[in-house]
VOBA-1610 file (N, C-alpha, C; in pm, whole numbers, padded with zeros to 5 digits, always signed):
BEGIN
Unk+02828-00231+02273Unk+02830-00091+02240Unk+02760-00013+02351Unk+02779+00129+02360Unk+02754+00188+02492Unk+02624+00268+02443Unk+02521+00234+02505Unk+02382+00284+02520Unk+02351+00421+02440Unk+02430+00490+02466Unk+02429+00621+02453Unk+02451+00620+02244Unk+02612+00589+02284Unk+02634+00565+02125Unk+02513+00487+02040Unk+02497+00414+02059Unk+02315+00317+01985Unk+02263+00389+01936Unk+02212+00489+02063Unk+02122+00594+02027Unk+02136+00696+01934Unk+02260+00752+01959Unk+02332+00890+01849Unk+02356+00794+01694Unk+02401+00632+01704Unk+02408+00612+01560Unk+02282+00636+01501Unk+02183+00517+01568Unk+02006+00508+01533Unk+01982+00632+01480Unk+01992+00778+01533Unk+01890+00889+01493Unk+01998+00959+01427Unk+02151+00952+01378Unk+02210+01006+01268Unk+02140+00906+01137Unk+02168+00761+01169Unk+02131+00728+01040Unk+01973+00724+00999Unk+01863+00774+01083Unk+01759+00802+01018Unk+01760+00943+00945Unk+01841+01022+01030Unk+01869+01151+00961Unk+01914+01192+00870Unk+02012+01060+00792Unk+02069+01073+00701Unk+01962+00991+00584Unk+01886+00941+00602Unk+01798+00857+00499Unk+01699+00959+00487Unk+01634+01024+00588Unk+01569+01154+00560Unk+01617+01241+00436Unk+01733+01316+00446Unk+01828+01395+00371Unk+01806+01330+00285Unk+01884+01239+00229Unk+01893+01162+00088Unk+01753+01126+00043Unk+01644+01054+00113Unk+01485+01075+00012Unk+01462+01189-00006Unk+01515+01329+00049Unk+01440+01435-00012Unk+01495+01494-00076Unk+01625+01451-00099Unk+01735+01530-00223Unk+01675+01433-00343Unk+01647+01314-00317Unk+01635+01203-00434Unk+01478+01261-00472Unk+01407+01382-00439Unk+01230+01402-00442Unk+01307+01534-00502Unk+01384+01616-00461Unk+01382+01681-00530Unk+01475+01676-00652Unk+01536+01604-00675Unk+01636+01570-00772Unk+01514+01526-00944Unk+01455+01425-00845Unk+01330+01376-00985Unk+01246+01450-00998Unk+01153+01493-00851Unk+01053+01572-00905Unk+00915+01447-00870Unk+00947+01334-00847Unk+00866+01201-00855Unk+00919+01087-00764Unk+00870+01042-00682Unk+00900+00936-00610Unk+00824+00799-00564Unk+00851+00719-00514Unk+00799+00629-00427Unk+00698+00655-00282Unk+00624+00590-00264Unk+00520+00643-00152Unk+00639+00608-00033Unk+00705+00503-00030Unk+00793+00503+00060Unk+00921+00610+00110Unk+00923+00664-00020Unk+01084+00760-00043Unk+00972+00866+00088Unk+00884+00925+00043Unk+00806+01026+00078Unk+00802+01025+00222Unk+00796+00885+00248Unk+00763+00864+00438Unk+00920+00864+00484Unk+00989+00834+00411Unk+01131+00807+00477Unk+01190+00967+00482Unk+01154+01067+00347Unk+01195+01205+00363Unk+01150+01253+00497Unk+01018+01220+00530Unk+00975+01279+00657Unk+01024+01245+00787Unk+01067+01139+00807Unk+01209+01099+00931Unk+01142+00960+00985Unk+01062+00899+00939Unk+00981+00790+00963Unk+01129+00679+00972Unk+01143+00555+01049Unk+01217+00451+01026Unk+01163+00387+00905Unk+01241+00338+00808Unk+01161+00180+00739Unk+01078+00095+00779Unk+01054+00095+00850Unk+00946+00006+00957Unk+00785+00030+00923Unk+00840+00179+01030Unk+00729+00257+00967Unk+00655+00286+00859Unk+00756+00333+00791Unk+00717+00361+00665Unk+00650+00281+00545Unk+00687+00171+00566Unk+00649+00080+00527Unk+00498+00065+00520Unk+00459+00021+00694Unk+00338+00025+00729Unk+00253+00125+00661Unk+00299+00270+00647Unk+00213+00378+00667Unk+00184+00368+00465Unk+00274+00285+00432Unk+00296+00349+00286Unk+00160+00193+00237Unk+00165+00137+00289Unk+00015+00017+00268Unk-00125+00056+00255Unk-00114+00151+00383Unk-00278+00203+00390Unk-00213+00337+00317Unk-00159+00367+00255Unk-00147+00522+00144Unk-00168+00453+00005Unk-00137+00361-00021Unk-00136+00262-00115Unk-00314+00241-00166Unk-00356+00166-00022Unk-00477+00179-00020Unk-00582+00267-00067Unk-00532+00355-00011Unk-00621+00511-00031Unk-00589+00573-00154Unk-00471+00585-00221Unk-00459+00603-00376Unk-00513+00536-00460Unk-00572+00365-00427Unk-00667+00312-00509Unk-00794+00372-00522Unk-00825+00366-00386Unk-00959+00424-00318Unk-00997+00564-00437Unk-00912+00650-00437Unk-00937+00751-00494Unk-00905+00770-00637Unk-00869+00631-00684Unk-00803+00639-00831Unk-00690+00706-00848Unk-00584+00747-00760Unk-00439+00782-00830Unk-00332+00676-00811Unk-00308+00696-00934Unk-00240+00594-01008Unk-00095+00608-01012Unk-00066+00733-01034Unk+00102+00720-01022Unk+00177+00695-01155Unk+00327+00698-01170Unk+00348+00648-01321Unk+00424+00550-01265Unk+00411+00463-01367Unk+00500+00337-01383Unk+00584+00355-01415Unk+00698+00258-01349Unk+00846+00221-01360Unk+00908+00116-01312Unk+01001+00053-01380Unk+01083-00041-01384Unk+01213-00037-01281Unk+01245-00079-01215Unk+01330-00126-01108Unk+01393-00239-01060Unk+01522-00296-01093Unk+01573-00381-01055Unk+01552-00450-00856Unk+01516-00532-00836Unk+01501-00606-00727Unk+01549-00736-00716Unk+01680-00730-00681Unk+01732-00899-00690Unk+01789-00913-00798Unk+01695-01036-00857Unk+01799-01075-00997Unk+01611-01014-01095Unk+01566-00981-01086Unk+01421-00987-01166Unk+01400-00766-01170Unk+01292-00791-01249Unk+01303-00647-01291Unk+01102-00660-01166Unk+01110-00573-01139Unk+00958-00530-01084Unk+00907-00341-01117Unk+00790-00365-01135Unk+00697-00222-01206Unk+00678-00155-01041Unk+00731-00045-01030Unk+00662+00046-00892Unk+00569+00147-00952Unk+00522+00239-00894Unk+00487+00331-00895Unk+00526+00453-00848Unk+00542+00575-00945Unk+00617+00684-00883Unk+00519+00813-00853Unk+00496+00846-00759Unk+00402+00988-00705Unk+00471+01138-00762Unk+00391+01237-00815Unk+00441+01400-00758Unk+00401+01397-00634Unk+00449+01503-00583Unk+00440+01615-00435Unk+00271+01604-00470Unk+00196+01670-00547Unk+00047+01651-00530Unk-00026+01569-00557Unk+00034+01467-00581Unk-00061+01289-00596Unk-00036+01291-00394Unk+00093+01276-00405Unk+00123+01229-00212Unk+00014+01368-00115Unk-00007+01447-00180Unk-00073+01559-00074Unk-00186+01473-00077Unk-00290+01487-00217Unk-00417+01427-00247Unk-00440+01256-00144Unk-00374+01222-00149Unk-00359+01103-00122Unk-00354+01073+00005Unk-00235+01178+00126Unk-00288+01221+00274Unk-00403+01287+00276Unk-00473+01370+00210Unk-00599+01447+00273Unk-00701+01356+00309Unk-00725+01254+00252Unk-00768+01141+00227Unk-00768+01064+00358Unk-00628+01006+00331Unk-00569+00919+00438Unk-00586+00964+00602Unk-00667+00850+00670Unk-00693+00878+00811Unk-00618+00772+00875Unk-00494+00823+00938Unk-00420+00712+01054Unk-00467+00700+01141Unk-00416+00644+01229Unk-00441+00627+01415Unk-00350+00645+01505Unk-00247+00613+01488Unk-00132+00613+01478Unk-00078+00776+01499Unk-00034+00865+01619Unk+00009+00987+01614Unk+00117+01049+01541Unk+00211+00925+01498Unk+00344+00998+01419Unk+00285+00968+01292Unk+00216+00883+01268Unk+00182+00851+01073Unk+00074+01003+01049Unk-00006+01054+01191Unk-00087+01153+01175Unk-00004+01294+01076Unk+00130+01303+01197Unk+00213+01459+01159Unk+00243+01411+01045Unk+00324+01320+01040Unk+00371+01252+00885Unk+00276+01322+00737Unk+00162+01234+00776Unk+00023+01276+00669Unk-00007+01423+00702Unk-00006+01529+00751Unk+00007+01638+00788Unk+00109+01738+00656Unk+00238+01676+00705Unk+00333+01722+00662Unk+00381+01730+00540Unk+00289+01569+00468Unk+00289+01554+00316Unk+00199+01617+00257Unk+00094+01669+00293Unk-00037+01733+00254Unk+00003+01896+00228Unk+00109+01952+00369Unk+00149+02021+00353Unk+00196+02047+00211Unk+00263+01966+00208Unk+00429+01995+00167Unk+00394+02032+00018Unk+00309+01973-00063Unk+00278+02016-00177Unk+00239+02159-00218
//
């Protein structure tokens, strides 16, 4: 495949996972710490990472989130679902190192 094209697929389809976590945030009203990093244009990768130490820091501070049930595979697993101001509370908090997890946590703090 030609270099160029790679590139234009790579950053349509993060652009499009962006779009869809934040229609799916505003559709519920409640999400995943991951949905939240992926609305913000983060890869899965990333997000991932960033959503461990957010994880962290929601213990740290006691928010809890609501529980829910979710199919994974063949087995059912309990997540946890955030508002817009659990994820703000939760960046004000949160100190990255990391310059894109920084705007990221910025942007969620905002955003509430």
């Amino acid at each position: 495949m030609i270099r160029s094209n790679r590139t234009r697929r790579a950053t349509l389809k993060i652009r499009t996972t962006a779009n869809r976590a934040a229609a799916r945030i505003r559709r519920r009203g409640n999400a995943s710490l991951q949905t939240y990093a992926l609305a913000q244009g983060l890869t899965p990768r990333d997000a991932r990472s960033m959503v461990g130490a957010l994880r962290k820091t929601a213990k740290k501070i006691l928010i809890t989130g609501t529980e829910h049930r979710v199919h994974a595979g063949r087995r059912m697993r309990t997540t946890s679902r955030y508002t817009p101001i659990q994820v703000a509370l939760i960046c004000l908090v949160y100190r990255p190192r990391k310059p894109a997890y920084r705007i990221v946590a910025a942007k969620l703090a905002f955003a509430a």
